[in-house]
LUMLUMDREN-2810 file (N, C-alpha, C; in Angstrom, 1 decimal):
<atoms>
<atom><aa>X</aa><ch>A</ch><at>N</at><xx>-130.7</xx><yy>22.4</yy><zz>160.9</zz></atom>
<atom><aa>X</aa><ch>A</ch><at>CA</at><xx>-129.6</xx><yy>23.3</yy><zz>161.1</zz></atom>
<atom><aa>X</aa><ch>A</ch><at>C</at><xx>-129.2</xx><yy>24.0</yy><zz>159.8</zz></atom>
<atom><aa>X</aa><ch>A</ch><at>N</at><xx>-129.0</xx><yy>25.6</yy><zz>160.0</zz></atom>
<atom><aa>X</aa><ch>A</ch><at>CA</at><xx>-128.8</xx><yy>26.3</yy><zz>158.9</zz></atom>
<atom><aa>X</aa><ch>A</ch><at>C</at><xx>-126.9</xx><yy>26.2</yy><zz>158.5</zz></atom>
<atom><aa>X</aa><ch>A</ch><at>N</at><xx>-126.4</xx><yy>26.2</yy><zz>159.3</zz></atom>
<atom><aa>X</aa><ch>A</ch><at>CA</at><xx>-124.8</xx><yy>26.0</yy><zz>159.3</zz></atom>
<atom><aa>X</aa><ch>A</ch><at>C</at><xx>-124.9</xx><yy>24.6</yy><zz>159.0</zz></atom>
<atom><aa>X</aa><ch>A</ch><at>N</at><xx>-123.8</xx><yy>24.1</yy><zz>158.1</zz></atom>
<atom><aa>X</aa><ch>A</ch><at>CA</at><xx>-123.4</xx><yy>22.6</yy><zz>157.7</zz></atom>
<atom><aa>X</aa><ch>A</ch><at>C</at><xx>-121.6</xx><yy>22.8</yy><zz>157.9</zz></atom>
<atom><aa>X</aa><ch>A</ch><at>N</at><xx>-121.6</xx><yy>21.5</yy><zz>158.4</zz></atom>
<atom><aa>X</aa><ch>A</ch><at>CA</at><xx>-119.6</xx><yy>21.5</yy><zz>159.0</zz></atom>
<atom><aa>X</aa><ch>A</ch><at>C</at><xx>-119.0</xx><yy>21.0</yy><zz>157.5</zz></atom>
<atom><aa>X</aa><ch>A</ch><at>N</at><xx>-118.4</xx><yy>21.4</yy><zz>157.3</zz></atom>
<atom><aa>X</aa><ch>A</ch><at>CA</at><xx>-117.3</xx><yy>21.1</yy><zz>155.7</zz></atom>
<atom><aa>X</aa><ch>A</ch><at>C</at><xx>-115.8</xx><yy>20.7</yy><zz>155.7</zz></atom>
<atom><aa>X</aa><ch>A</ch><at>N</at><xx>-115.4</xx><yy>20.1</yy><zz>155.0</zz></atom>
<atom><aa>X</aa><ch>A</ch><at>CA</at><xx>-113.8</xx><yy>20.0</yy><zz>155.0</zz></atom>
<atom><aa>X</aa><ch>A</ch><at>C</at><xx>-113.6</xx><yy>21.1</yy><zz>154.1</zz></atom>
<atom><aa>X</aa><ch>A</ch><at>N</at><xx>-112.3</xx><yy>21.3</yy><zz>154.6</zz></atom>
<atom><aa>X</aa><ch>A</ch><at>CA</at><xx>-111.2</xx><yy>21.8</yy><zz>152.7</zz></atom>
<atom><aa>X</aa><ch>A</ch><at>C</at><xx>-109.9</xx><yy>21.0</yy><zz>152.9</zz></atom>
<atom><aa>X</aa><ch>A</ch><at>N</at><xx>-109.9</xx><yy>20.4</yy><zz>151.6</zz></atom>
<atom><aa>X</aa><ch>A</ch><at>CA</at><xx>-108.7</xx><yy>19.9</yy><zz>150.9</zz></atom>
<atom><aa>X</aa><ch>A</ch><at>C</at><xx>-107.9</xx><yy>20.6</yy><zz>150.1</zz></atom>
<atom><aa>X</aa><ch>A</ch><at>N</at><xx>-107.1</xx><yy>20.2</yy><zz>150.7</zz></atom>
<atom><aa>X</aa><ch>A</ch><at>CA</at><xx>-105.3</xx><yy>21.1</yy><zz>149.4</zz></atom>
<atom><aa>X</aa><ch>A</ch><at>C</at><xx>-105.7</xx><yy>21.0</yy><zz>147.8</zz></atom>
<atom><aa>X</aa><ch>A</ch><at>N</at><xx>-105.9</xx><yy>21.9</yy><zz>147.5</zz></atom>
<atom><aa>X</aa><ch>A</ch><at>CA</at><xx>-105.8</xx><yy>21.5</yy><zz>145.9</zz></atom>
<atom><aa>X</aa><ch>A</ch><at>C</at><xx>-104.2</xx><yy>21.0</yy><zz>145.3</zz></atom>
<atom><aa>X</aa><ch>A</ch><at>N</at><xx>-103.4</xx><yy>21.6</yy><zz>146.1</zz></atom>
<atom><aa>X</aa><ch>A</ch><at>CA</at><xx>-102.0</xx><yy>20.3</yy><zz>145.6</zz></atom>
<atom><aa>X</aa><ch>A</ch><at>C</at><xx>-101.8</xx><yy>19.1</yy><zz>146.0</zz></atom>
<atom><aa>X</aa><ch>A</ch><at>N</at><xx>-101.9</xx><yy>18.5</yy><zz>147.1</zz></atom>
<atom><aa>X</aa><ch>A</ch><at>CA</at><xx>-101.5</xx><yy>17.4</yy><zz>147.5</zz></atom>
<atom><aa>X</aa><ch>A</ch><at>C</at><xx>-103.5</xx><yy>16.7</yy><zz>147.8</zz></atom>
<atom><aa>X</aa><ch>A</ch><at>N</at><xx>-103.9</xx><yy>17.0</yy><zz>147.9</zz></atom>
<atom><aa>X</aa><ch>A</ch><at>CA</at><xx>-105.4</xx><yy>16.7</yy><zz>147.9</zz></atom>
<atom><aa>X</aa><ch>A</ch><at>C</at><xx>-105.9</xx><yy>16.2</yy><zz>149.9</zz></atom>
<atom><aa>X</aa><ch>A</ch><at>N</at><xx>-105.0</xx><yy>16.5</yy><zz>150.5</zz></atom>
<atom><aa>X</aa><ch>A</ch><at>CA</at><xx>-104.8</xx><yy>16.2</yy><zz>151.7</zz></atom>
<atom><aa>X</aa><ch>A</ch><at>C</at><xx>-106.0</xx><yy>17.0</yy><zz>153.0</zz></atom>
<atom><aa>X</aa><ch>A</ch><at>N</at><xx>-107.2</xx><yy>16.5</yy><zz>153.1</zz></atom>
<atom><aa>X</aa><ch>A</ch><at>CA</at><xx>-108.6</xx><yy>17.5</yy><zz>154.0</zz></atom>
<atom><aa>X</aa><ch>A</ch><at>C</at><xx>-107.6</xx><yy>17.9</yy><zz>155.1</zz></atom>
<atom><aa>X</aa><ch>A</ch><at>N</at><xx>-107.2</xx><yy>18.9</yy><zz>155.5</zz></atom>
<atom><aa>X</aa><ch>A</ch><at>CA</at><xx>-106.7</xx><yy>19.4</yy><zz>156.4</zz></atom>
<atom><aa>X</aa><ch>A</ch><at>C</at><xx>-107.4</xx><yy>20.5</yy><zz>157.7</zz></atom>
<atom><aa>X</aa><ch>A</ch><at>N</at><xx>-108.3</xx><yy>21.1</yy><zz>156.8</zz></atom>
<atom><aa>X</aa><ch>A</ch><at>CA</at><xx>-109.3</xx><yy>21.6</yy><zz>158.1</zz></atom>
<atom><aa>X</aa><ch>A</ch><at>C</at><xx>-111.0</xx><yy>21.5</yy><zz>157.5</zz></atom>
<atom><aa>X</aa><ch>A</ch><at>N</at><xx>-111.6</xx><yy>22.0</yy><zz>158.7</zz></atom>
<atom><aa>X</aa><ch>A</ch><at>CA</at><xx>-112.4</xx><yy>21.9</yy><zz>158.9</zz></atom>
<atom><aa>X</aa><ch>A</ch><at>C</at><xx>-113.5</xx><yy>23.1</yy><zz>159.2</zz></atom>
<atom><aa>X</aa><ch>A</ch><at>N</at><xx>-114.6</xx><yy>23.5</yy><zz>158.7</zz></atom>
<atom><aa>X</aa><ch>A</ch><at>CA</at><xx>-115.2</xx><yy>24.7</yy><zz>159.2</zz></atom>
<atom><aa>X</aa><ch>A</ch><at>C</at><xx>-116.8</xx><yy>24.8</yy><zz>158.6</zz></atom>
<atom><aa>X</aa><ch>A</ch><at>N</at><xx>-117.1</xx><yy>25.8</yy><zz>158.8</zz></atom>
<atom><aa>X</aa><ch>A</ch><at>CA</at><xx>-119.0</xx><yy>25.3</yy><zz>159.0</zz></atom>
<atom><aa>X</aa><ch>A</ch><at>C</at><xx>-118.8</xx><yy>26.7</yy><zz>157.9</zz></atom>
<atom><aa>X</aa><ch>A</ch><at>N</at><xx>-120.6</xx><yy>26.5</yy><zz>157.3</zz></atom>
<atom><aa>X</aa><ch>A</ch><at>CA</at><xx>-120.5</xx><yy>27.6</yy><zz>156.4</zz></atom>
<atom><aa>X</aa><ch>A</ch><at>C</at><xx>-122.5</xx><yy>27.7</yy><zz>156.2</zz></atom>
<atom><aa>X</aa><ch>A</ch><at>N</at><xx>-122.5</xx><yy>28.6</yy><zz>155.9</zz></atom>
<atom><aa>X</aa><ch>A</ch><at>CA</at><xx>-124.4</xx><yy>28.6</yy><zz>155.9</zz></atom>
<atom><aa>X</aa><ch>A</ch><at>C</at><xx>-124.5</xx><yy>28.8</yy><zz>153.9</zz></atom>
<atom><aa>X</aa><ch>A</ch><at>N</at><xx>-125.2</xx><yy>27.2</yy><zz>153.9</zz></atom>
<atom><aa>X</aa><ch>A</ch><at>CA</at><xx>-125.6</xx><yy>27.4</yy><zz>152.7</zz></atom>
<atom><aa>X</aa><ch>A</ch><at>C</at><xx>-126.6</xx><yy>28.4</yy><zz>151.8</zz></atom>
<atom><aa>X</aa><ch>A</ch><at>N</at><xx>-127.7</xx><yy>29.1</yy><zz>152.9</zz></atom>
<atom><aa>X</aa><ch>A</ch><at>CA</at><xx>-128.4</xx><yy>30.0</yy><zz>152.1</zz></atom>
<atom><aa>X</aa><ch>A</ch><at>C</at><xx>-127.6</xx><yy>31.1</yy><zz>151.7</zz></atom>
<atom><aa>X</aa><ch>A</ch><at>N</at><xx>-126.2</xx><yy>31.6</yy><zz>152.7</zz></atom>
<atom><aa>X</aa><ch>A</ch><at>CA</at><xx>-126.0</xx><yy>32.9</yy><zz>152.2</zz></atom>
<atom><aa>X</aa><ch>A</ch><at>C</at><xx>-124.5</xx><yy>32.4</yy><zz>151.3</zz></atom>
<atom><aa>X</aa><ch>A</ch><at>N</at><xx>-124.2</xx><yy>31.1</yy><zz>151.6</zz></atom>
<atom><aa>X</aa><ch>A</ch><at>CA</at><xx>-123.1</xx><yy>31.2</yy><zz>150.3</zz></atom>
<atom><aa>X</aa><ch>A</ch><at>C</at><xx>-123.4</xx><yy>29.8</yy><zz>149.5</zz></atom>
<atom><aa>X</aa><ch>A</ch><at>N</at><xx>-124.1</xx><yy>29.8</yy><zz>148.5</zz></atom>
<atom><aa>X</aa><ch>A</ch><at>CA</at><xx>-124.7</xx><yy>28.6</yy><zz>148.0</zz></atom>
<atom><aa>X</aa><ch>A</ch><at>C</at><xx>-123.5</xx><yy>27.7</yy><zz>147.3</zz></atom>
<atom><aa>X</aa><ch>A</ch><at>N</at><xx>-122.5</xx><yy>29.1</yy><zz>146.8</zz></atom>
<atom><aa>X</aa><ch>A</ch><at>CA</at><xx>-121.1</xx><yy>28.1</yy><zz>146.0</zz></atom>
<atom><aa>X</aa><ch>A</ch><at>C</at><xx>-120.2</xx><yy>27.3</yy><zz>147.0</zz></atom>
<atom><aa>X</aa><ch>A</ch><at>N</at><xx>-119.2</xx><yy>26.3</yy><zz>146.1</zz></atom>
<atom><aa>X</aa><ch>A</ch><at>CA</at><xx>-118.3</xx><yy>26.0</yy><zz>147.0</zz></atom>
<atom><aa>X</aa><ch>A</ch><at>C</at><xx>-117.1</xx><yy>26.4</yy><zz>147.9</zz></atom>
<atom><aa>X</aa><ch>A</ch><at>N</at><xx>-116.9</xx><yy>26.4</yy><zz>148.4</zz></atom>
<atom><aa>X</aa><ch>A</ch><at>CA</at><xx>-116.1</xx><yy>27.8</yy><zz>149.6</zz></atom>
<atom><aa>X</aa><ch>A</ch><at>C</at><xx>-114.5</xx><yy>27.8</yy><zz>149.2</zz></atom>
<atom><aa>X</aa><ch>A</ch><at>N</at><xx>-114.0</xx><yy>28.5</yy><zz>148.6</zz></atom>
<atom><aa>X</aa><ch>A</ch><at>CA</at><xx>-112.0</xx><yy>28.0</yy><zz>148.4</zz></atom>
<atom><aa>X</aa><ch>A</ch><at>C</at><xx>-111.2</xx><yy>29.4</yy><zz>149.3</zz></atom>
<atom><aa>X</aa><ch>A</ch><at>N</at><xx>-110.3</xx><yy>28.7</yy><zz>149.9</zz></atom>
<atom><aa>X</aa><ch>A</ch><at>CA</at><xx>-109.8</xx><yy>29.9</yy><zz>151.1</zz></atom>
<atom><aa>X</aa><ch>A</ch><at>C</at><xx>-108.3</xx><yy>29.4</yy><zz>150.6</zz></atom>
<atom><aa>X</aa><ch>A</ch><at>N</at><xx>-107.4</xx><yy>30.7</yy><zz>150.6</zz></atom>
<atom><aa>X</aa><ch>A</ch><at>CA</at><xx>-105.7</xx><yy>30.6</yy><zz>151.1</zz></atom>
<atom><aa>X</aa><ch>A</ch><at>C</at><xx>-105.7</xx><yy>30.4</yy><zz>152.0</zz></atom>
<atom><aa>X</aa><ch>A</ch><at>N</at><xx>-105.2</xx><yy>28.7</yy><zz>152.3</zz></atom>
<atom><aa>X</aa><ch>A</ch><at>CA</at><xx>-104.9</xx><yy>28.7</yy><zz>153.9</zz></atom>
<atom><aa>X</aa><ch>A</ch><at>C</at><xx>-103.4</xx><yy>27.4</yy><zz>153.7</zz></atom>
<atom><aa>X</aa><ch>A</ch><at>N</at><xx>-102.5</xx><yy>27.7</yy><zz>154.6</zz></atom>
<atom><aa>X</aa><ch>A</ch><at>CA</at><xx>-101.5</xx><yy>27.0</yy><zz>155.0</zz></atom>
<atom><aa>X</aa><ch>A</ch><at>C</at><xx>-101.6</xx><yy>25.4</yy><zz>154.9</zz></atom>
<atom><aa>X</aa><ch>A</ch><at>N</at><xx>-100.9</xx><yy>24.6</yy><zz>153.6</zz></atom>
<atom><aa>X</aa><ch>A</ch><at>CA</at><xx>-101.0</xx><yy>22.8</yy><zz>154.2</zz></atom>
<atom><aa>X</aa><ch>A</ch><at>C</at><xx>-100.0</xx><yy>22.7</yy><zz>155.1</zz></atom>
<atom><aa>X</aa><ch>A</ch><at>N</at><xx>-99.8</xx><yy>21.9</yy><zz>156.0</zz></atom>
<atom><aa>X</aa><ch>A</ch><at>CA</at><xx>-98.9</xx><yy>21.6</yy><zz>156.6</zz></atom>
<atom><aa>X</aa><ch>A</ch><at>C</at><xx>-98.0</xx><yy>20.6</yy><zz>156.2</zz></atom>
<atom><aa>X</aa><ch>A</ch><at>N</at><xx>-98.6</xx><yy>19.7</yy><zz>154.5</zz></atom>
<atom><aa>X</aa><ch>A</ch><at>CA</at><xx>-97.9</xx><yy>19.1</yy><zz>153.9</zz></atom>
<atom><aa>X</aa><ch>A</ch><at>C</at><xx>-97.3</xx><yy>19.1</yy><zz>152.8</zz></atom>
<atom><aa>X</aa><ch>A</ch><at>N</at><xx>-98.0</xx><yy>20.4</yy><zz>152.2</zz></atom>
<atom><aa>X</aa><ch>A</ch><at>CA</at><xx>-96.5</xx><yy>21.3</yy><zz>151.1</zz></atom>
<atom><aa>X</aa><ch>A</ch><at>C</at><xx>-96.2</xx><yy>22.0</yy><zz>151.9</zz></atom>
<atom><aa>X</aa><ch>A</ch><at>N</at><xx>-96.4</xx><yy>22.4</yy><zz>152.9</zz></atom>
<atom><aa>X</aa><ch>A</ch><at>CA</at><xx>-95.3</xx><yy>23.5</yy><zz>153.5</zz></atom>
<atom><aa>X</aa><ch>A</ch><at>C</at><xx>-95.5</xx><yy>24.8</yy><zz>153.1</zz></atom>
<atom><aa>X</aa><ch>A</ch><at>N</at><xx>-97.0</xx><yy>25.2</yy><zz>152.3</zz></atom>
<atom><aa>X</aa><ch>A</ch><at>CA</at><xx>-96.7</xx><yy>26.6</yy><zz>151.8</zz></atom>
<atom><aa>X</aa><ch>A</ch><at>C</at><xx>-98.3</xx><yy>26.7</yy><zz>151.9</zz></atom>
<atom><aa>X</aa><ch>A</ch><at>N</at><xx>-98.5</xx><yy>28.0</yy><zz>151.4</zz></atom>
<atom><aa>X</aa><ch>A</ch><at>CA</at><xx>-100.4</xx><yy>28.4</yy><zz>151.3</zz></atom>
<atom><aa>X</aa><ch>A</ch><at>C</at><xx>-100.8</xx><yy>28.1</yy><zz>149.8</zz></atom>
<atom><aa>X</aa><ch>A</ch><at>N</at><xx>-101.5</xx><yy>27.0</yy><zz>150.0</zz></atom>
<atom><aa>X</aa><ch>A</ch><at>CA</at><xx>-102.0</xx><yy>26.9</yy><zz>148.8</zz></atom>
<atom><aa>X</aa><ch>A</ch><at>C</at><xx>-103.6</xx><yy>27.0</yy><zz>149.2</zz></atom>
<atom><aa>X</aa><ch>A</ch><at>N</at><xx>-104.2</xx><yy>26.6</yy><zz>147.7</zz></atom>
<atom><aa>X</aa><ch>A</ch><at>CA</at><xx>-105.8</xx><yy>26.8</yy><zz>147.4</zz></atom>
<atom><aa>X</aa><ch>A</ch><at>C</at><xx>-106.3</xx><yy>25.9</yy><zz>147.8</zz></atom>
<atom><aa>X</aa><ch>A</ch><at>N</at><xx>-107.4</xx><yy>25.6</yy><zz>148.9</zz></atom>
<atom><aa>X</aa><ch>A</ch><at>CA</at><xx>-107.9</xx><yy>24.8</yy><zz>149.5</zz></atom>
<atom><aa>X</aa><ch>A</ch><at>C</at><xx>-108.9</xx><yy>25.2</yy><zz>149.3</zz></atom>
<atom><aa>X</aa><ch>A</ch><at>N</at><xx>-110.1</xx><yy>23.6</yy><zz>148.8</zz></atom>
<atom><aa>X</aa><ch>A</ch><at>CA</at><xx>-111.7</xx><yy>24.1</yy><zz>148.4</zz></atom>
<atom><aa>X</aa><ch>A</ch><at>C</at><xx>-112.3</xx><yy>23.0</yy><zz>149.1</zz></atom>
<atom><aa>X</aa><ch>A</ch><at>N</at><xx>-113.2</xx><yy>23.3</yy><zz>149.5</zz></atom>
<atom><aa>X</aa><ch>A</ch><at>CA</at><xx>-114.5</xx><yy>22.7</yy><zz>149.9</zz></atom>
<atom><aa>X</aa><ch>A</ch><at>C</at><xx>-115.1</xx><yy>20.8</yy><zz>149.3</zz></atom>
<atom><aa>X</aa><ch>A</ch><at>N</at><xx>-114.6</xx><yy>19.8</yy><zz>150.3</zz></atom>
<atom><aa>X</aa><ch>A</ch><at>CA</at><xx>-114.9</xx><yy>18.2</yy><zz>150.0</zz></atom>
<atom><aa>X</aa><ch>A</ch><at>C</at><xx>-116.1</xx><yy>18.6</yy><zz>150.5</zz></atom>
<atom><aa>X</aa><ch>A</ch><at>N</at><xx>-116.3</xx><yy>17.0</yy><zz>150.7</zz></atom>
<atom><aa>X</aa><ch>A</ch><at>CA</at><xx>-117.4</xx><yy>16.0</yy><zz>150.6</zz></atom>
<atom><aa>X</aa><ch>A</ch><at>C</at><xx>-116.7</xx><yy>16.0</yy><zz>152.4</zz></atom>
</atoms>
């Protein structure tokens, strides 16, 4: 499989909150998106776990 499923975690509270697939040939780095925690309550920097 060329797509691999990934978490991202909150970079503030460290909490994996979603989930999403990413194709490692065309993006070899680790993936960080502004997206909403629902545990600070605000958009923070969420990057790419284990």
């Amino acid at each position: 499989m060329m797509r691999d499923i990934i978490t991202l975690a909150c970079q503030t509270c460290k909490q994996r909150n979603y989930t999403t697939t990413k194709n490692k040939k065309t993006i070899p780095h680790k993936l960080e998106l502004k997206k909403f925690c629902p545990f600070c309550k605000t958009h923070t920097l969420h990057k790419e776990g284990k």
